[in-house]
C-alpha positions in Angstrom: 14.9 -17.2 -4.0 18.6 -16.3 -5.0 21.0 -14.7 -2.5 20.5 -11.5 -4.8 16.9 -11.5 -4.6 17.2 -12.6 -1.0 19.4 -8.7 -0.5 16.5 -6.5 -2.0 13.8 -8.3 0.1 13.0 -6.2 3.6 11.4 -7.7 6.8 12.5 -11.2 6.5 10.7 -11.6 9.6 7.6 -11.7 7.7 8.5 -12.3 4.0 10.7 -14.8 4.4 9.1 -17.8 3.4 11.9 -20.4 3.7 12.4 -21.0 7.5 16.2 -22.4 7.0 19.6 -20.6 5.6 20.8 -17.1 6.6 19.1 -13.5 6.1 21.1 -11.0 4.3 18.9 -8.0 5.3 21.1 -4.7 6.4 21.6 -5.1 10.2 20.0 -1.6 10.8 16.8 -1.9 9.1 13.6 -4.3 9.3 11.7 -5.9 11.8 14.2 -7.6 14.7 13.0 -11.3 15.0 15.8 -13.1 16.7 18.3 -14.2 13.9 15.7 -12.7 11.3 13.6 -16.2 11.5 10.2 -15.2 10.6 7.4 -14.6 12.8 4.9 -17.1 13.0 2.7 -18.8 15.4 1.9 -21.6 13.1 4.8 -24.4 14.3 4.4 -26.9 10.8 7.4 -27.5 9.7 9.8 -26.0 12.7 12.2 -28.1 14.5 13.0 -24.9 17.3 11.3 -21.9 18.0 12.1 -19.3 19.8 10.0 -17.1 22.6 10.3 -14.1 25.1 8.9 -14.1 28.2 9.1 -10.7 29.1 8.2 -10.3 33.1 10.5 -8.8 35.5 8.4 -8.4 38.4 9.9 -11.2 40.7 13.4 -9.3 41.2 15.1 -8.6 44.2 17.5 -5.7 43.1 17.1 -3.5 39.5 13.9 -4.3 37.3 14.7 -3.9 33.2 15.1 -7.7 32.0 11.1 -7.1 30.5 12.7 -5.5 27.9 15.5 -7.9 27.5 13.8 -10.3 24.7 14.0 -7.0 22.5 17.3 -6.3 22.9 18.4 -10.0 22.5 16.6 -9.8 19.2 18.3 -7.0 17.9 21.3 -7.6 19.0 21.1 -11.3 17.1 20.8 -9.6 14.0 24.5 -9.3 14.0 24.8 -13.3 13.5 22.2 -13.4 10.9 24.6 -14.1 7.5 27.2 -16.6 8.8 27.1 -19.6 10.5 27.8 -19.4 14.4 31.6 -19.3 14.5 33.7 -22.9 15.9 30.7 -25.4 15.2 31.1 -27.6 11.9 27.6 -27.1 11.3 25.0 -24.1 10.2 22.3 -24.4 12.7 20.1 -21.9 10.6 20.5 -24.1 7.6 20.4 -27.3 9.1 17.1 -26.6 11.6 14.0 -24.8 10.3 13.8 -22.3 13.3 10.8 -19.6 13.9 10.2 -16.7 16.2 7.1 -17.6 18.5 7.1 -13.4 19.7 6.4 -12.8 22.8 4.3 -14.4 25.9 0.9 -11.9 26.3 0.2 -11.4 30.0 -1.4 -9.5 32.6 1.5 -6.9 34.0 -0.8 -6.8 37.0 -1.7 -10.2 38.1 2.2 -11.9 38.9 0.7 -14.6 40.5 -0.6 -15.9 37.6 2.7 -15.2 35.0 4.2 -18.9 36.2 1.1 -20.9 35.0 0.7 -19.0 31.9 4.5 -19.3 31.1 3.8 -23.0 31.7 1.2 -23.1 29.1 2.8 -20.9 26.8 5.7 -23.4 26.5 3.6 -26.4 26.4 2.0 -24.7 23.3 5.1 -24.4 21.5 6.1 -28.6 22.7 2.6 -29.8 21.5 3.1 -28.4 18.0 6.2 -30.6 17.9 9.2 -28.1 18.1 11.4 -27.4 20.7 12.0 -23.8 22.7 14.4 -21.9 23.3 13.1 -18.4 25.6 14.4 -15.3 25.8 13.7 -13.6 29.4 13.1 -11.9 31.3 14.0 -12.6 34.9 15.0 -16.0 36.2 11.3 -16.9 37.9 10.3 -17.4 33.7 12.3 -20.5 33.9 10.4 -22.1 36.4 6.8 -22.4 34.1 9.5 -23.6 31.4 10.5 -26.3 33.4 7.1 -27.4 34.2 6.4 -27.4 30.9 9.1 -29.7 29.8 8.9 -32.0 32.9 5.7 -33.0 31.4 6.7 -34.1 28.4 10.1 -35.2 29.4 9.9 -36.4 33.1 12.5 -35.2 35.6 15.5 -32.8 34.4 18.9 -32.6 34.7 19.8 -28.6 35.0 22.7 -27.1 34.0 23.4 -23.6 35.3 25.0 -20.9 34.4 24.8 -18.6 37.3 25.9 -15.9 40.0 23.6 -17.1 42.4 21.9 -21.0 43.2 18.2 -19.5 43.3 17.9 -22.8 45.8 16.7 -20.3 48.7 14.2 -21.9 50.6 10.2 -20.9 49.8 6.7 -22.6 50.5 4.3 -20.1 49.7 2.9 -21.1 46.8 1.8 -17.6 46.0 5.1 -15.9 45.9 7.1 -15.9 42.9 10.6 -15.5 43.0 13.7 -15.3 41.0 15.8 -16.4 43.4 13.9 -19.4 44.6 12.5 -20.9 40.9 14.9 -24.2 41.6 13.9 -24.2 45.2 10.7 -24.8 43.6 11.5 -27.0 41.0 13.5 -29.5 43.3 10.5 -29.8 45.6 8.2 -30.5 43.3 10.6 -33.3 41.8 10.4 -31.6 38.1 14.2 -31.7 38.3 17.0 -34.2 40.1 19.8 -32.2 41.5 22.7 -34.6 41.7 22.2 -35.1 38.3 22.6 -31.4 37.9 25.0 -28.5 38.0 25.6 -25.0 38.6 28.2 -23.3 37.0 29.7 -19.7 38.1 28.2 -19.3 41.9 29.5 -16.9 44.1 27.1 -15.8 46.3 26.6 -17.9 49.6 23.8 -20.4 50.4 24.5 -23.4 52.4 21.6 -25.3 51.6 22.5 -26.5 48.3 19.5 -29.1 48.1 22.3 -31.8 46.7 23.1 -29.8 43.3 26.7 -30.3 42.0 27.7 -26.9 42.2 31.3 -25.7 39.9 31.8 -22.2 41.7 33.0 -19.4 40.0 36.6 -19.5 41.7 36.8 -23.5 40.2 36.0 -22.0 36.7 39.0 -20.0 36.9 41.3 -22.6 38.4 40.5 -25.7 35.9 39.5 -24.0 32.8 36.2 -24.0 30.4 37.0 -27.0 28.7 37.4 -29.4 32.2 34.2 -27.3 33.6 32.0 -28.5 30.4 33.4 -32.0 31.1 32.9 -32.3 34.5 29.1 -30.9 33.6 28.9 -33.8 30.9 29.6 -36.4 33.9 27.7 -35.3 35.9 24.4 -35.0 33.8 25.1 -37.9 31.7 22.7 -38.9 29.1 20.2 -37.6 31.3 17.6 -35.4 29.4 19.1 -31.8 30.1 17.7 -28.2 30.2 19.8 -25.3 30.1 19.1 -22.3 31.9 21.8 -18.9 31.1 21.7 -16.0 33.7 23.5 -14.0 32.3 24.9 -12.5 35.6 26.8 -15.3 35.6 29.7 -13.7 33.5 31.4 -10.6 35.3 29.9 -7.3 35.2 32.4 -6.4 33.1 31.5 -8.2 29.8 27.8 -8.2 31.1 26.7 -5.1 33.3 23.3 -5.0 32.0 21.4 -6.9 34.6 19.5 -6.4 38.3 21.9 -8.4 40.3 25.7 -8.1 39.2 28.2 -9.7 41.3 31.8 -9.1 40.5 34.4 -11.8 39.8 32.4 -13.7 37.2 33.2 -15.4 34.1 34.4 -13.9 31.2 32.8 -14.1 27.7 35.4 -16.4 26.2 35.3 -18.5 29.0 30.9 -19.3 28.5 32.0 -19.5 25.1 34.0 -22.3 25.2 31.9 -24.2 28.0 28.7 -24.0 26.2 30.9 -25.1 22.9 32.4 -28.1 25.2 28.7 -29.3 26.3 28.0 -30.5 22.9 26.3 -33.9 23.2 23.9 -33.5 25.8 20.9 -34.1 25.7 19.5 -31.3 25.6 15.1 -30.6 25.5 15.1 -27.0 25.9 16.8 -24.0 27.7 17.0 -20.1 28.2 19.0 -16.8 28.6 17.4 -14.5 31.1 18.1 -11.6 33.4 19.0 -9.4 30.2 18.4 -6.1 31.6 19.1 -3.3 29.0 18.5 -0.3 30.9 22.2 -1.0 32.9 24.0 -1.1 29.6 23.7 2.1 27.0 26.1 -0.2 24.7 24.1 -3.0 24.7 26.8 -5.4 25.4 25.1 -7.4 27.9 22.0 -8.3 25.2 25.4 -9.2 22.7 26.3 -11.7 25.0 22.8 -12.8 25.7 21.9 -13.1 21.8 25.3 -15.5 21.3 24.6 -17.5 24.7 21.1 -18.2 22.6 22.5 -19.1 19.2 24.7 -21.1 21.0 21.6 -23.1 23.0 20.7 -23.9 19.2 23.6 -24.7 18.2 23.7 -27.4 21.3 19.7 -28.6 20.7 21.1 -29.3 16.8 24.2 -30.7 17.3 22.7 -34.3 18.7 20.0 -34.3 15.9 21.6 -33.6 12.7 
C-alpha cells in the first residue's frame, strides 16, 4: 500500500492489513486502537500486543481508571506517524504490534477479576507475543504477574509509583490496589531485592526487602543515575514493569484516584524509562489512568507515551 493510499484509507484499526509502519489516518477521526495497530484477537504474526484491563473496583480513594484504556487509546493516536522521539529505532516498524481490546468481565463479581486477568494474559503469552496492558487500577497488575511468573519464573519489578502497594493482606478474597505486591511477594511470583520502586512518598515501614528510590532521591540524583541504579539492581534478571501513573506529580498527571503531591515530573519518567533500555524486560503496564479528574486529558497523554515507551523498551533488546 503506498503512503498515499495509506492517507485515504479510514479505520486502520480494522483495514489495516500490515501490522508494522505508522498510520497516517487524521488524529480526529476512526476507530482509536492504541497507536492505530489493528484490532485482532488472532496473535499470528505479532511480536507485542497490547490489552486493557478496565476494572477499578479495588480503589481506596476516586474510581474512573475503568475508563482509562480508552482514553490511553485515544490519546496514542497523537504518536501514530513518527517514530517515538530519542530512540534510534521505530518500534512500530521494527515489531508487528496488535490491539488485543479489552478484558470481558463480570462488573459484579470482583472476586473473580484477578483470575480472569491471569488468564487473559496467559492467552495473549501462549499465542507467542508479549503484553503490554493498559489499566485500570493497580490490583490488574497482580493477574499479570501471575501470568508471567508462569512462563518466566520469579520477577524482578520495577516501579514507578506514589505508593509501595506492599501493605500487609491475607485474605485471599479481598482484592486490593494497594496490596497487589504484598501479594505477589508472598506468593514468591516476584523477588524484591532484585526489585525497585521508584517515586514513593507515602509511608510504609514494612518494605518486604524492595530497593525502594523515593521520590525526594529522584530529585536529588537525577533520571539518568535513578535508571542506573534500577539497572543494578535488577540485573539481567527477567523484569516486569509496572507505571502508576500517580507516580508523576499531580501537576503533569491529575487524572487519577490517589494523587500525592511532590512527584515526578514528565521529563524526569521520560528520561528514566529512556535510561532503562537493556533490561530484560517480559512484560509491563500503565495503570491508574483516571480520566474523569482531567477534562484536558493530560493525565491519559502521559499514560499513552509511558506505554509507547514500555515498547520501545520490550524492542530495544530484540531487534
Amino acid at each position: 500500500m503506498s503512503l498515499e493510499e495509506a492517507k485515504r484509507q479510514i479505520d486502520h484499526a480494522f483495514t489495516r492489513e500490515d501490522l508494522k509502519g505508522p498510520s497516517f489516518e487524521n488524529v480526529f477521526a476512526g476507530a482509536p486502537s492504541f497507536l492505530r495497530r489493528k484490532y485482532t484477537k488472532d496473535l499470528r504474526g505479532v511480536d507485542i500486543a497490547v490489552t486493557g484491563l478496565p476494572f477499578d473496583q479495588a480503589v481506596t480513594n476516586r474510581p474512573g481508571t475503568r475508563l482509562g484504556p480508552r482514553a490511553i487509546r485515544e490519546a496514542s493516536l497523537l504518536q501514530t506517524m513518527d517514530k517515538p522521539y530519542g530512540w534510534d529505532f521505530d518500534v512500530m516498524s521494527a515489531f508487528a504490534i496488535a490491539d488485543y481490546g479489552d478484558m470481558a468481565f463480570d462488573y459484579a463479581m470482583p472476586s473473580e477479576v484477578p483470575a480472569r486477568i491471569e488468564a487473559h494474559i496467559e492467552g495473549i503469552l501462549d499465542q507467542g507475543a508479549a503484553c503490554i496492558a493498559l489499566g485500570g487500577d493497580h490490583s490488574v497488575t497482580l493477574g499479570a504477574l501471575r501470568a508471567h511468573a508462569k512462563r518466566y519464573g520469579p520477577l524482578s519489578v520495577i516501579q514507578f509509583d506514589a505508593h509501595t502497594d506492599t501493605w500487609a493482606d491475607d485474605d485471599a478474597a479481598r482484592v486490593d490496589h494497594g496490596t497487589f505486591l504484598y501479594t505477589a511477594a508472598k506468593e514468591g511470583i516476584v523477588v524484591p531485592e532484585r526489585s525497585v520502586q521508584i517515586g514513593i512518598r507515602t509511608d510504609n515501614p514494612d518494605t518486604l526487602g524492595f530497593n525502594i528510590i523515593d521520590a525526594r532521591e529522584v530529585q536529588a540524583i537525577g533520571s539518568e543515575a535513578v535508571a542506573q541504579k534500577a539497572r543494578d539492581i535488577v540485573g539481567a534478571h527477567p523484569c516486569y514493569l509496572t507505571f502508576d501513573i500517580d507516580c508523576l506529580d499531580p501537576a503533569y498527571a491529575p487524572g487519577t484516584g490517589t494523587p500525592v503531591w511532590g512527584g515526578m515530573t514528565s521529563h524526569q519518567a521520560a528520561v528514566a524509562l529512556r535510561a532503562l533500555a537493556g533490561i530484560d524486560l517480559k512484560g509491563g503496564d500503565v495503570v491508574e489512568v483516571s480520566p474523569p479528574f482531567d477534562t484536558a486529558g493530560i493525565t491519559a497523554v502521559a499514560g499513552a507515551h509511558v506505554a509507547t515507551e514500555l515498547l520501545s523498551l520490550w524492542g530495544y533488546t530484540r531487534l
